[in-house]
VONU-385561 format. One record per residue: residue number from 1; x, y, z of N, C-alpha, C in turn. Coordinates in steps of 0.001 Angstrom, whole numbers, plus 500000, padded with zeros to 6 digits. Each point is the difference from the previous one (the first is absolute). Example, Ala and Ser with C-alpha at 12.3 -4.5 7.8 and 13.67 -1.06 7.14 Angstrom:
// residues 2
  nr    n_u    n_v    n_w   ca_u   ca_v   ca_w    c_u    c_v    c_w
   1 513190 494310 507800 499110 501190 500000 500900 501200 500000
   2 499650 501050 499280 500820 501190 500060 499230 501090 500730
// end
This chain:
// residues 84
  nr    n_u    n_v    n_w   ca_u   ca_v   ca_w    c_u    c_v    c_w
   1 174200 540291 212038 500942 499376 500898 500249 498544 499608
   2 499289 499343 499773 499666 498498 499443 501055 500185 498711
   3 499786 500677 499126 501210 500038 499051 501513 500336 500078
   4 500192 500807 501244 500997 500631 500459 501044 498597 500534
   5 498578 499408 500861 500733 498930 500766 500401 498693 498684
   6 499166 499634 499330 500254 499106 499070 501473 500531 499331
   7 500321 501092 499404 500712 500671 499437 501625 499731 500903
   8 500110 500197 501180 500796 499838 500741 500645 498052 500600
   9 498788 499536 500089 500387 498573 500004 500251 499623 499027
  10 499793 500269 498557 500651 499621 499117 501469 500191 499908
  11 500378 501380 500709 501344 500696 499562 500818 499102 501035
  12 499492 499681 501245 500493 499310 500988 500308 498733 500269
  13 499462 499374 498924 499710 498653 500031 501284 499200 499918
  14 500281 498787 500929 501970 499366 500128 500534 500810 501372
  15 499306 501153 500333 501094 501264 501171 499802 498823 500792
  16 500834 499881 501103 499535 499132 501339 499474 500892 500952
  17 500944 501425 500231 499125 500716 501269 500533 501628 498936
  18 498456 500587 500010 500101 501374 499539 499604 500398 501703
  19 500952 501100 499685 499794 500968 501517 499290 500792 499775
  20 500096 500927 498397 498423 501224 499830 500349 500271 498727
  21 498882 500562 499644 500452 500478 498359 499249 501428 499944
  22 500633 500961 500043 499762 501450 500438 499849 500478 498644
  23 498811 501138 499230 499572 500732 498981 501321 501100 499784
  24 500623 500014 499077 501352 501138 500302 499447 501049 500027
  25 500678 500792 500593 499479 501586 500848 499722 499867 500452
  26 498410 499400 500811 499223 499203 500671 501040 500049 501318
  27 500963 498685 499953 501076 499866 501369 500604 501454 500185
  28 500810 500846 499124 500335 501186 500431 499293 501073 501133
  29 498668 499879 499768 498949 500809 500449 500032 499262 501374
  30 499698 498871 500451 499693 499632 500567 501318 500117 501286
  31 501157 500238 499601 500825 499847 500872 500507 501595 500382
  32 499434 501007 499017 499902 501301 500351 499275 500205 501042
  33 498957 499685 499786 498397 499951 500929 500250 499625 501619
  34 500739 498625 500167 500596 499776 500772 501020 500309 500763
  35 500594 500627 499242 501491 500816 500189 500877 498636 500567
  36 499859 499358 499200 500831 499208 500415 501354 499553 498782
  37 500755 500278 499406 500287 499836 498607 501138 498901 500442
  38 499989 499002 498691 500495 498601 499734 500133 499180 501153
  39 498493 499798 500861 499906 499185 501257 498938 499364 498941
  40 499999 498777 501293 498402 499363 499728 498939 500338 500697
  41 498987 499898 499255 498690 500721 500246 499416 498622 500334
  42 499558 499796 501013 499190 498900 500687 498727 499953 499382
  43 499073 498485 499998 498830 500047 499559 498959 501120 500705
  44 500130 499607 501436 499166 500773 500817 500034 501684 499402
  45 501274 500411 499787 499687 501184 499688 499392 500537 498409
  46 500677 498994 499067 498991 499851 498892 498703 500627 499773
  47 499298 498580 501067 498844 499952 500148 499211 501568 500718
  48 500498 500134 500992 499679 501324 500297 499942 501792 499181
  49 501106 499421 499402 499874 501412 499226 499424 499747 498912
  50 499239 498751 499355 499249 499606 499113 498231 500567 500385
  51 499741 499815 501393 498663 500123 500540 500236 501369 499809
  52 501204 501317 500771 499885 501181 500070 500116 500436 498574
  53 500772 499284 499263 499728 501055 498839 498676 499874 498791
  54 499890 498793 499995 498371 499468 499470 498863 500908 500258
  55 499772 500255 501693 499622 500950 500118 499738 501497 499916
  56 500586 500631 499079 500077 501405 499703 499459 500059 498279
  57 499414 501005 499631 499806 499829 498869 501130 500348 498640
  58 500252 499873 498979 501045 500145 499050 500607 501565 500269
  59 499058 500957 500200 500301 501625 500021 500622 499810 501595
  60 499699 499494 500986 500711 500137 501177 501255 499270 500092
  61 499874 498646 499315 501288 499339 500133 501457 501194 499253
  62 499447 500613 498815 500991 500790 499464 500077 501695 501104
  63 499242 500123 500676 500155 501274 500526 500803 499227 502053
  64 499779 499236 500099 500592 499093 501809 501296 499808 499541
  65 499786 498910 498870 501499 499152 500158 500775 500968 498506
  66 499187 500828 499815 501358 501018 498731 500249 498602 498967
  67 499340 499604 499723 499682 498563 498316 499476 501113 498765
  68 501048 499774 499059 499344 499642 498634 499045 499731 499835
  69 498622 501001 499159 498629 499005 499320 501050 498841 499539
  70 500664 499819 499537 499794 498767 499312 500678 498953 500992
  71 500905 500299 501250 500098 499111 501152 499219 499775 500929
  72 498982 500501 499864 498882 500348 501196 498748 499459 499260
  73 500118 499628 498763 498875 499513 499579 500438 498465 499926
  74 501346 499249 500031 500334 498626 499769 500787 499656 501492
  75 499669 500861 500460 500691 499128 501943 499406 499254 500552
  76 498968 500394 500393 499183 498612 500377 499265 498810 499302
  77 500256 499773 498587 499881 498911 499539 501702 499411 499841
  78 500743 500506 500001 501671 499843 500217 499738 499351 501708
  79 499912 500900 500587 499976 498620 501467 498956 499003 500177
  80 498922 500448 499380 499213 498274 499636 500592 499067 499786
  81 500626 500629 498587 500997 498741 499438 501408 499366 500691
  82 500418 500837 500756 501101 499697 500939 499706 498881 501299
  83 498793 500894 500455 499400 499195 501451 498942 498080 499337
  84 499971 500256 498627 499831 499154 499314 500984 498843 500444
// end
């Protein structure tokens, strides 16, 4: 995470106000999940579906939320880095 974040303030560095910087696919999923499509997704809710989905293990996250091994293995370090 420490590199993730270094990695990103570099890319950011001069912005005056970044609003979020979302993992691509990553935001897609997230607004499926929500059912909310091309709204904004509030921190609060972020954060929440960060705790619920953290919680499940890689084989459940792909069998609950219907993820890709390979989206279900990079989502919750994708909203780390978001809620980052």
């Amino acid at each position: 995470m420490e590199r993730s974040k270094r990695f990103i303030k570099s890319k950011t560095k001069g912005f005056k106000k970044i609003v979020a910087i979302v993992p691509a696919g990553t935001s897609t999923k997230f607004f499926r999940s929500a059912k909310r499509r091309r709204q904004t997704l509030s921190l609060d809710l972020l954060k929440d579906y960060y705790k619920e989905i953290s919680s499940f293990s890689l084989e459940d996250r792909i069998n609950i939320y219907k993820l890709r091994g390979d989206r279900a293995d990079v989502i919750v370090p994708a909203l780390q880095i978001i809620l980052m």
